[in-house]
C-alpha positions in Angstrom: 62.0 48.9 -14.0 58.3 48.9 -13.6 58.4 48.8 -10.0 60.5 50.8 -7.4 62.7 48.5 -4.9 60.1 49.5 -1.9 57.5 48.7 -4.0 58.8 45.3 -5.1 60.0 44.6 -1.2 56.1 45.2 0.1 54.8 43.1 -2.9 56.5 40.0 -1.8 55.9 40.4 1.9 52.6 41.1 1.1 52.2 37.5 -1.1 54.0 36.1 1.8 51.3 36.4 4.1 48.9 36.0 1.8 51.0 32.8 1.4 50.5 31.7 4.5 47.4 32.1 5.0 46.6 29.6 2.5 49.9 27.5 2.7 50.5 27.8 6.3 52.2 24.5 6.6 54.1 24.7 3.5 55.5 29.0 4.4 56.3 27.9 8.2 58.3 24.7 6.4 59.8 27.3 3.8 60.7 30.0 7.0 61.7 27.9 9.4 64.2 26.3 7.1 65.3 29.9 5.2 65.7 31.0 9.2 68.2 27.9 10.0 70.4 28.7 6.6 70.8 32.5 7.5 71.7 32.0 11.4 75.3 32.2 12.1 77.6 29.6 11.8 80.9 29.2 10.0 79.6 32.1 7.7 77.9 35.1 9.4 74.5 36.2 8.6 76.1 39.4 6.6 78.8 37.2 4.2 75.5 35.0 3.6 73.1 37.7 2.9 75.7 39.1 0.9 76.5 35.9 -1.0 72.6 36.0 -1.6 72.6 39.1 -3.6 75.1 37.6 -5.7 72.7 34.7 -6.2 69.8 37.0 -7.3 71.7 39.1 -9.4 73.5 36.5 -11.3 70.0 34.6 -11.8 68.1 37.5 -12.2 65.2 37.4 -10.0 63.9 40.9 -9.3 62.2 39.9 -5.6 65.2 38.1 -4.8 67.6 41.3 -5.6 65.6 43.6 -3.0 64.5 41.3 -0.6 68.8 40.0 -0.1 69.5 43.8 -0.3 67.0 44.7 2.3 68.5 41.6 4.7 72.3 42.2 3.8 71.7 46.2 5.2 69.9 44.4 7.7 72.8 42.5 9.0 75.1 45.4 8.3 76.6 44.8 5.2 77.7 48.2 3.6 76.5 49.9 0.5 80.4 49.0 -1.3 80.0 45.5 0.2 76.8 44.8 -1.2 77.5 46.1 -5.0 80.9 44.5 -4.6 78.9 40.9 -4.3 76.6 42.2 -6.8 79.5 42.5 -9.6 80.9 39.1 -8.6 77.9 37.3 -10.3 79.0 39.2 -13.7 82.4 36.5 -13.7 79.6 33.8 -14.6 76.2 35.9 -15.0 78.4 38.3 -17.7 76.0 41.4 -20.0 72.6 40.7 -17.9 74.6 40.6 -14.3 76.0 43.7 -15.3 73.0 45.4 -16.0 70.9 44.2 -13.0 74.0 45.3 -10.8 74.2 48.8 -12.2 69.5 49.2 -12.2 68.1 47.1 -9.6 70.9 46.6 -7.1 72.0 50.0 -7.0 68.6 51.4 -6.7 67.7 48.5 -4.3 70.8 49.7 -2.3 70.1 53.5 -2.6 66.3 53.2 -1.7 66.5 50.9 1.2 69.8 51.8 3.0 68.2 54.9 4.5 65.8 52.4 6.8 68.9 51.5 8.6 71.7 54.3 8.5 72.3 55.3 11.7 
């Protein structure tokens, strides 16, 4: 890993707004959307968050990993709960779920829980 999960979590909200400066119409579209998925409704915003992570881990996508991390310990998922939904994805996402579950997840999960233990 090239990049440490703090550094990976600034660089994408970083492009963000350098997103939306240029694509202001398109990232308000793309927010106000992601923000109507993640509100609570049948699901909380923690079992969604958390079946997130599962989504990045299980397609790989390195921004996605952190940024789900950072929200699921946002919404007060729990450091078990979060690599438990990380290891799910290895049913279907089998060797390279596994390996982005025990790198990037678990350093995702070590380096960014701190912002919000109480």
């Amino acid at each position: 890993m090239a990049q440490s999960p703090r550094e990976i979590l600034d660089k994408a909200m970083k492009g963000f707004g350098e997103l939306g400066k240029t694509n202001g119409e398109l990232m308000n579209g793309f927010m106000s959307f992601a923000g109507a998925l993640y509100k609570p409704d049948a699901l909380d915003t923690k079992t969604k968050e958390l079946i997130s992570v599962s989504i990045a881990v299980y397609t790989r996508c390195e921004y996605c990993i952190v940024m789900h991390v950072y929200n699921a310990l946002k919404a007060g998922a729990t450091r078990s709960e979060i690599m438990e939904a990380g290891l799910v994805s290895i049913a279907f996402g089998a060797g390279p779920a596994l390996a982005y579950s025990t790198v990037l997840l678990k350093d995702a999960i070590d380096e960014l829980a701190p912002d919000f233990d109480k």
